[in-house]
C-alpha positions in Angstrom: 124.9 5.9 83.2 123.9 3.8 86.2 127.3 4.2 87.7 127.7 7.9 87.3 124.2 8.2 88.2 125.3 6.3 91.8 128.1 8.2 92.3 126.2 11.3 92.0 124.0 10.2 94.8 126.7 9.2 96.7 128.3 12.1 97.1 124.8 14.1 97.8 125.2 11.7 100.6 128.2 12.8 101.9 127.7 16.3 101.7 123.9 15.9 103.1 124.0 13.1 105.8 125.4 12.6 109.1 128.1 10.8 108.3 130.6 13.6 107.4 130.1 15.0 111.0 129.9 11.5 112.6 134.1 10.7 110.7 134.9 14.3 111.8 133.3 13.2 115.7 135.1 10.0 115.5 138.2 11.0 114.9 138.1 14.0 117.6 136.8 11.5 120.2 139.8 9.1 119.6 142.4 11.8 119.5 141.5 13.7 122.5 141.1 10.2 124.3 144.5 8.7 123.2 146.5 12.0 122.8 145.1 14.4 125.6 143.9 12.4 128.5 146.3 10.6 130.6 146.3 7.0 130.6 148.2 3.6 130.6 147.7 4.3 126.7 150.6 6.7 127.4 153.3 4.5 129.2 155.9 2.3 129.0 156.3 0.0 126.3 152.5 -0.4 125.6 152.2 3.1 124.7 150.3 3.6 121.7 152.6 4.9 119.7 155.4 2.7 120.3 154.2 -0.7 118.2 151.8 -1.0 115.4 150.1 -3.3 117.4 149.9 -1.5 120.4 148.3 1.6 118.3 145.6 -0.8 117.3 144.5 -2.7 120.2 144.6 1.0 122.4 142.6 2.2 119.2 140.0 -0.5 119.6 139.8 0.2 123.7 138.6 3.4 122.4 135.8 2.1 120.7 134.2 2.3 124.6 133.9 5.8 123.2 133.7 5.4 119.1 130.7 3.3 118.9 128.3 4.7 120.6 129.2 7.8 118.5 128.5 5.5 115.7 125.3 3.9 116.7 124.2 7.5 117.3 125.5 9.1 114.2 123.3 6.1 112.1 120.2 6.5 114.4 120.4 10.6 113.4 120.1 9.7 110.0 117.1 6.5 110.2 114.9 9.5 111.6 115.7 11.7 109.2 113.0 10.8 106.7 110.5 10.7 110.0 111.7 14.2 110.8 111.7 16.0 107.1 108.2 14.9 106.6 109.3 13.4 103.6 108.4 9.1 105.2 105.2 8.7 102.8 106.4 10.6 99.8 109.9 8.4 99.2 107.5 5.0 100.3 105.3 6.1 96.6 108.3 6.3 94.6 109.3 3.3 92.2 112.5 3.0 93.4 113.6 0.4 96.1 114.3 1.2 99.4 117.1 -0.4 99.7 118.8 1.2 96.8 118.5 4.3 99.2 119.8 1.8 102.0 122.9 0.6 100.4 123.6 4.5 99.5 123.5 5.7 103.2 125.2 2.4 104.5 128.0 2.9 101.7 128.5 6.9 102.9 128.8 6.0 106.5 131.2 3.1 105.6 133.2 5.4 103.6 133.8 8.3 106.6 133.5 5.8 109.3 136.3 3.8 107.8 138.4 6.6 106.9 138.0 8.6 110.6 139.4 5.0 111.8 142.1 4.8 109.2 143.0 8.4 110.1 143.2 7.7 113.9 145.6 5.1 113.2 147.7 6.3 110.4 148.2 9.4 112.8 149.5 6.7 115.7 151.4 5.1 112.9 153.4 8.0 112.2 154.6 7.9 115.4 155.2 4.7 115.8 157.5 4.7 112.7 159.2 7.6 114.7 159.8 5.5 117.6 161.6 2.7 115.4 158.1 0.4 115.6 158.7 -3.3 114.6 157.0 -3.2 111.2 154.6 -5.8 110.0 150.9 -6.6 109.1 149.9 -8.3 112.3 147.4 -5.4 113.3 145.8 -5.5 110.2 142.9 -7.9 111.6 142.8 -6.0 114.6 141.8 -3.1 112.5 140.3 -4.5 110.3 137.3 -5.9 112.7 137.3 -2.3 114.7 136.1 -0.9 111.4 133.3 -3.3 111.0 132.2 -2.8 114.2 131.7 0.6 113.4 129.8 0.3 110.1 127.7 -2.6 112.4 127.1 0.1 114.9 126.0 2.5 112.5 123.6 0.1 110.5 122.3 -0.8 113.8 121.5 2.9 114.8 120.0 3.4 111.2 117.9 0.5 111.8 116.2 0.7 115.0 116.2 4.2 114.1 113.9 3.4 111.5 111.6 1.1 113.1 111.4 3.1 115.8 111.2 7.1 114.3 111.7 9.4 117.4 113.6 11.9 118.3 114.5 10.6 121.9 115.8 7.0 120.2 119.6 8.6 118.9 120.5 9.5 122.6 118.7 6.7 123.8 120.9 4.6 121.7 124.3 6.6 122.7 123.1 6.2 126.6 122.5 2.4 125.7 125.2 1.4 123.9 128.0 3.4 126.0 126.5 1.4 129.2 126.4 -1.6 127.6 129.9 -1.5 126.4 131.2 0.6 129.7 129.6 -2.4 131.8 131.2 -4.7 129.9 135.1 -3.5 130.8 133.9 -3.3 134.0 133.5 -6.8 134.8 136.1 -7.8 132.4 138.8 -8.3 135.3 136.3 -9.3 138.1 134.8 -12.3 136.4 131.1 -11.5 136.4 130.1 -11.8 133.0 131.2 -14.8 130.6 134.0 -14.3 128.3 132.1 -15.3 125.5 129.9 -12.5 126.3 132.4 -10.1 127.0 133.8 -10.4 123.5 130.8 -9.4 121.7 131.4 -6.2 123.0 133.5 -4.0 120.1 136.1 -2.5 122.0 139.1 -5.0 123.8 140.6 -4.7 127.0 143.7 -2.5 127.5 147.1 -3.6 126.0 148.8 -6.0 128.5 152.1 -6.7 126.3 153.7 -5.8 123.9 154.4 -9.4 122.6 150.9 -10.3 122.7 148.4 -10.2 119.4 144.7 -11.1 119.2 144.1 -14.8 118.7 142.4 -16.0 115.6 138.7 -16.9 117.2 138.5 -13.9 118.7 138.7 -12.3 115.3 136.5 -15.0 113.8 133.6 -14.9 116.4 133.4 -10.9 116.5 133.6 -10.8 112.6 130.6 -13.5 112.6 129.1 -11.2 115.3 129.1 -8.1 114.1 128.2 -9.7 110.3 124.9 -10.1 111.9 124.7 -7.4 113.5 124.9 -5.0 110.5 123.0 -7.3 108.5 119.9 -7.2 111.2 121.0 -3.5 111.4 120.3 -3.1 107.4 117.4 -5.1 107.3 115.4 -3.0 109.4 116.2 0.1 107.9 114.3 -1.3 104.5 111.4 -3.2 106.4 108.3 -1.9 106.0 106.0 -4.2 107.4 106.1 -5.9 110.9 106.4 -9.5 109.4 109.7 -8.1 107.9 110.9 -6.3 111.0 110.8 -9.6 112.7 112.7 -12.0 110.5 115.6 -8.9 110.3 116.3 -10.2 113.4 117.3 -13.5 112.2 120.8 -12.5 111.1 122.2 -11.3 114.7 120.4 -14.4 116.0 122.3 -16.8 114.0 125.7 -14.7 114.2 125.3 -15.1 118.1 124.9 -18.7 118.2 128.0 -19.2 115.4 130.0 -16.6 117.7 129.6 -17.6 121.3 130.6 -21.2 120.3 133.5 -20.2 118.6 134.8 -17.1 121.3 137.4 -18.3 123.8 135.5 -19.1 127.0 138.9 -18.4 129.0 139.9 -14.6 129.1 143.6 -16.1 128.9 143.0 -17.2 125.6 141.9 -13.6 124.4 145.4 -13.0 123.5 148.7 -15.4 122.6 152.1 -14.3 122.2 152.8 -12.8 118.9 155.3 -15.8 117.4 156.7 -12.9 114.6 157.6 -10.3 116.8 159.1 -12.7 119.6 161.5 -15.1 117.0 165.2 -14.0 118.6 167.2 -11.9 116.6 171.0 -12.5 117.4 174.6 -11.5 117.1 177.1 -13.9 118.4 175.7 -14.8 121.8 173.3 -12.0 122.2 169.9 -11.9 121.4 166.8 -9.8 121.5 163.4 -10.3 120.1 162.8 -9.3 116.3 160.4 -6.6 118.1 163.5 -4.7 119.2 165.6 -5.2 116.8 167.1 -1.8 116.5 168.0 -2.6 120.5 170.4 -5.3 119.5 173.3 -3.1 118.7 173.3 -1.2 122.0 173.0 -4.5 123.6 175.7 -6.4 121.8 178.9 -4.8 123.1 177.6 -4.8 127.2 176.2 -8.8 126.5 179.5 -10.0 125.5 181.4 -7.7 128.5 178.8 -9.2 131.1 179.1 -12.6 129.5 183.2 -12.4 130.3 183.1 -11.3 133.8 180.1 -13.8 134.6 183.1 -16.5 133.5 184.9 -16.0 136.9 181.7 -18.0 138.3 182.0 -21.7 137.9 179.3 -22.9 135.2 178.8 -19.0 134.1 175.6 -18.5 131.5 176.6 -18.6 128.3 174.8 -16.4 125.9 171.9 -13.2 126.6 168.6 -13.2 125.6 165.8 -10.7 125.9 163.3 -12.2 128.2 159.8 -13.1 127.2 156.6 -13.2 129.7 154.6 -16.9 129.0 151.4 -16.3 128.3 148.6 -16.8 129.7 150.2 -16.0 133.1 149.5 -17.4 136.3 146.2 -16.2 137.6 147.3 -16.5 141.4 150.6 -14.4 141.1 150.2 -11.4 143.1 152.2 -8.4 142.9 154.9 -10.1 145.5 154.5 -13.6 144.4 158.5 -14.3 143.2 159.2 -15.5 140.0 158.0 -19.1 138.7 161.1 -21.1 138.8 162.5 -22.1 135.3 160.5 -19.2 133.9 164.4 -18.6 132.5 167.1 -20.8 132.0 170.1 -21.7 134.1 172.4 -20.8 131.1 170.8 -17.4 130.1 171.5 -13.7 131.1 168.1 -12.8 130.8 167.5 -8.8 129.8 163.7 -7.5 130.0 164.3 -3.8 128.6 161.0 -2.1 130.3 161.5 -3.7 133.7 165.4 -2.4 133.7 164.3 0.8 132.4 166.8 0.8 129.8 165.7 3.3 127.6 168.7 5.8 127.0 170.8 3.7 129.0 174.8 4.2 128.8 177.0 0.6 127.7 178.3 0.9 131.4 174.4 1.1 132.0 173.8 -1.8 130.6 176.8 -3.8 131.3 175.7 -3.2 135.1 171.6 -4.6 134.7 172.9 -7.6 132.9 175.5 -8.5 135.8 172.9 -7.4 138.3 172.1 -10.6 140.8 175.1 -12.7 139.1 173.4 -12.4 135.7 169.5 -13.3 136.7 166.1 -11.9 137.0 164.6 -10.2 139.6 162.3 -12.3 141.8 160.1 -9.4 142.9 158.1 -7.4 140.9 159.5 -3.8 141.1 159.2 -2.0 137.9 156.6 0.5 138.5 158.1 3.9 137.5 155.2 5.9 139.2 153.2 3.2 141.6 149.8 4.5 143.6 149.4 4.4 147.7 147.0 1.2 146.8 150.0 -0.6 144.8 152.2 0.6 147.1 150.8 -1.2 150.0 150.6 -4.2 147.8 154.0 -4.6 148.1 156.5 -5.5 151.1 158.7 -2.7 150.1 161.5 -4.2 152.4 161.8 -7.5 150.2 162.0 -5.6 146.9 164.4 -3.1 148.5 166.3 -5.8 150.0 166.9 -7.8 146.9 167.5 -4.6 144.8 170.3 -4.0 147.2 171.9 -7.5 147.1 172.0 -7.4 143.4 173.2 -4.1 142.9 176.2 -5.4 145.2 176.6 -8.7 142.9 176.8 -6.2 139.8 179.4 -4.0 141.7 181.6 -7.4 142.5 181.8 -7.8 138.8 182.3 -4.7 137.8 184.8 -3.7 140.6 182.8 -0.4 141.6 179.7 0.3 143.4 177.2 2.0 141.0 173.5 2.4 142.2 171.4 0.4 139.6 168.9 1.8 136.7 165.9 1.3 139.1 162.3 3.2 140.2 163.4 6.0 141.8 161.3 5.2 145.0 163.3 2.3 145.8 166.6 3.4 145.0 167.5 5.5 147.8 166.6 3.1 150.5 168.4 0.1 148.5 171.5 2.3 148.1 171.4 2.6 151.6 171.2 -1.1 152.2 174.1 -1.7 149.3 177.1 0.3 150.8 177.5 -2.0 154.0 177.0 -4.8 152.3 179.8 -3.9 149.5 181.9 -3.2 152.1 181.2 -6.1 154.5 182.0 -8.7 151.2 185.2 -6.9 149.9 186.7 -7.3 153.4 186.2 -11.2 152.7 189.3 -12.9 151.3 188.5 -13.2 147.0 187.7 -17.1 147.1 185.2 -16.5 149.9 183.5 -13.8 147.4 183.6 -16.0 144.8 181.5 -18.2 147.3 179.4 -16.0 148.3 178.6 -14.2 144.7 178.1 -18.0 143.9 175.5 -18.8 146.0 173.6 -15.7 145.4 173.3 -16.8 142.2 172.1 -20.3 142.9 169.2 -18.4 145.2 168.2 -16.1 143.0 167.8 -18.6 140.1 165.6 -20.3 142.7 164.1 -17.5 144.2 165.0 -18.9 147.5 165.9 -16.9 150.8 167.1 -13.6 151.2 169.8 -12.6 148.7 171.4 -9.7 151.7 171.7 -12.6 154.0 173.7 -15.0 151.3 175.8 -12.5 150.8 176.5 -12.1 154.7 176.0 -15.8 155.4 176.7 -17.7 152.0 173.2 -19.4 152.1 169.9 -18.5 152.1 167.6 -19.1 155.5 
């Protein structure tokens, strides 16, 4: 009978408590955040419906939001005794208080967990829509998110208890969303350590796909927020002061096991995600297993790009989807070139967000690949929609100058000039650039091209000089 009898009170729970409306908050909160408000959440590659990963990492940035909701939801109901009147009748019954705990803690867990579930299922839907690379690496990123949750809630019940007012549920929201707000905030600007930073619930926004949580930062939160809700539950069933103090013991000893254990460098936060970047490969192409369904469109344009690159002497020999290291360099700014060897000598390196490849024709393709003599850009210029700040940022005459020479390189190989798939506000002016230069290199005699072609190569694997004035000159200055 004792089962059926805590099932029955269960579910009085769940139809009588706040947790019902706090799943039903939670879920609204996260949806309008992710869905309806425009953010980085929404583009590119990191979009949060584009990897399974990406939908829970962006889904754990929006605990910023989520668990104050929950910290609130739980303080609602530990004054809800307080505020029925009802404190000193349950304190004379014969039953424990914390069989009523575990009841309350076990409804919130239930609707908390499933609003979070919910949230991403619905981004996991569209995910499978967008051909998502499908594994179980997000499951631990999840996985903690929820616990933070039910710690938040716990922790609202508790204080809520100790301390039965009516001002301490927005007091908690108004605390916790600062605390975690303030947090983000000094995230990128250093001010806080990064030990500290990660006791916060929510993560920092999704820098790559090919990145995944590392291991201690899963372990510390998880010993974290273990003591958290266990401090949380203990004051909701102490009744004496003695009591109320040693309930803080548990989120005393999870932050001294936690802090040791959190990455002190921010760069260690994340690590590249070894599943989702092992190579995938047919014949001498390859892509990453995370875009697997890629390789086909790729496979046909790789080979024709790896032909014509054989009129160079020592062309690459195979194509591979490129790869950012990870951590990166700290001191890179956004017109810092590329670190040299950051791709081999033999490779015809293909970065699929940076080319803006998506929906691209094989001729398309063919072109990006034989783009700069088969290399990588040295300058950062993949911003689809960049602001006046970024914009200043960069020396928008180096970017449209090395656009240009390697839309000419692609055109020697291809035996047509054919503007490149690149940000709209820097094609016009590179086009502009591209035409002389094309014409000024075909009236060269074809060995002299060869030269020239040759040499821009050789720079732009280097990153050296100006690739415009190799093709005029046949060396960089």
């Amino acid at each position: 009978m004792r089962p059926r009898r805590g099932g029955r009170i269960l579910r009085i729970e769940l139809r009588r408590s706040a947790a019902p409306l706090a799943g039903v908050l939670l879920v609204l909160v996260a949806l309008v955040l992710l869905q309806l408000v425009s953010g980085p959440w929404w583009k590119g590659a990191e979009s949060w419906t584009r990897q399974w990963t990406s939908t829970a990492w962006w889904e754990r940035f929006a605990m910023v939001l989520m668990w104050p909701l929950a910290v609130s939801a739980g303080a609602v109901h530990g004054i809800r005794d307080r505020r029925s009147g009802t404190s000193e009748l349950l304190a004379t019954t014969p039953r424990p208080g914390w069989h009523r705990a575990v009841t309350a803690a076990g409804a919130f867990a239930l609707t908390l967990t499933a609003a979070y579930a919910l949230v991403f299922l619905y981004g996991g839907v569209r995910v499978l829509g967008n051909d998502g690379y499908v594994h179980l690496g997000w499951l631990p990123i999840l996985a903690v998110g929820a616990l933070a949750l039910l710690a938040g809630a716990l922790l609202g019940m508790g204080v809520a208890r100790t301390v039965p007012s009516a001002l301490t549920p927005p007091v908690l929201a108004l605390a916790s969303l600062t605390a975690v707000t303030a947090v983000h905030e000094t995230v990128t600007g250093g001010m806080v350590p990064n030990r500290i930073v990660l006791l916060s619930p929510a993560l920092s926004q999704v820098y790559s796909t090919f990145l995944t949580v590392t291991w201690r930062v899963h372990a510390g939160q998880t010993v974290w927020l273990l003591g958290l809700a266990a401090t949380g539950f203990l004051l909701l069933v102490a009744r004496k002061p003695r009591a109320r103090l040693l309930a803080l013991l548990p989120v005393v000893l999870g932050a001294a096991v936690a802090v040791p254990l959190l990455p002190a460098d921010s760069a260690r936060n994340y690590a590249l995600d070894k599943a989702a970047t092992a190579p995938v490969c047919e014949g001498r192409v390859c892509v990453t297993k995370l875009h697997e369904p890629r390789l086909a469109a790729l496979k046909g344009p790789g080979e024709e790009a790896l032909r014509l690159l054989g009129r160079l002497p020592d062309p690459p020999s195979a194509v591979r989807e490129s790869v950012d290291p990870w951590p990166r360099e700290t001191n890179r700014g956004p017109m810092a070139p590329r670190p040299i060897g950051a791709v081999p000598v033999g490779v015809v390196p293909v970065d699929f967000e940076a080319q803006a490849l998506d929906g691209a024709t094989k001729d398309e393709y063919t072109r990006a690949l034989l783009a700069g003599a088969g290399t990588a850009p040295c300058l950062d210029a993949d911003m689809s929609d960049p602001t006046e700040e970024q914009r200043r940022a960069y020396d928008e005459t180096k970017v449209v100058r090395e656009l240009a020479a390697r839309t000419v390189a692609a055109a020697w190989f291809a035996g047509e000039l054919k503007p490149l798939r690149a940000t709209a506000w820097l094609r016009a002016d590179a086009d502009k650039l591209a035409g002389p230069a094309w014409d000024a290199l075909r009236a060269l005699p074809p060995d002299v091209q060869r030269e020239r072609v040759t040499a821009l190569r050789t720079a732009a694997l280097s990153c050296d000089g100006d690739l415009l004035d190799v093709l005029k000159d046949g060396g960089p200055r």
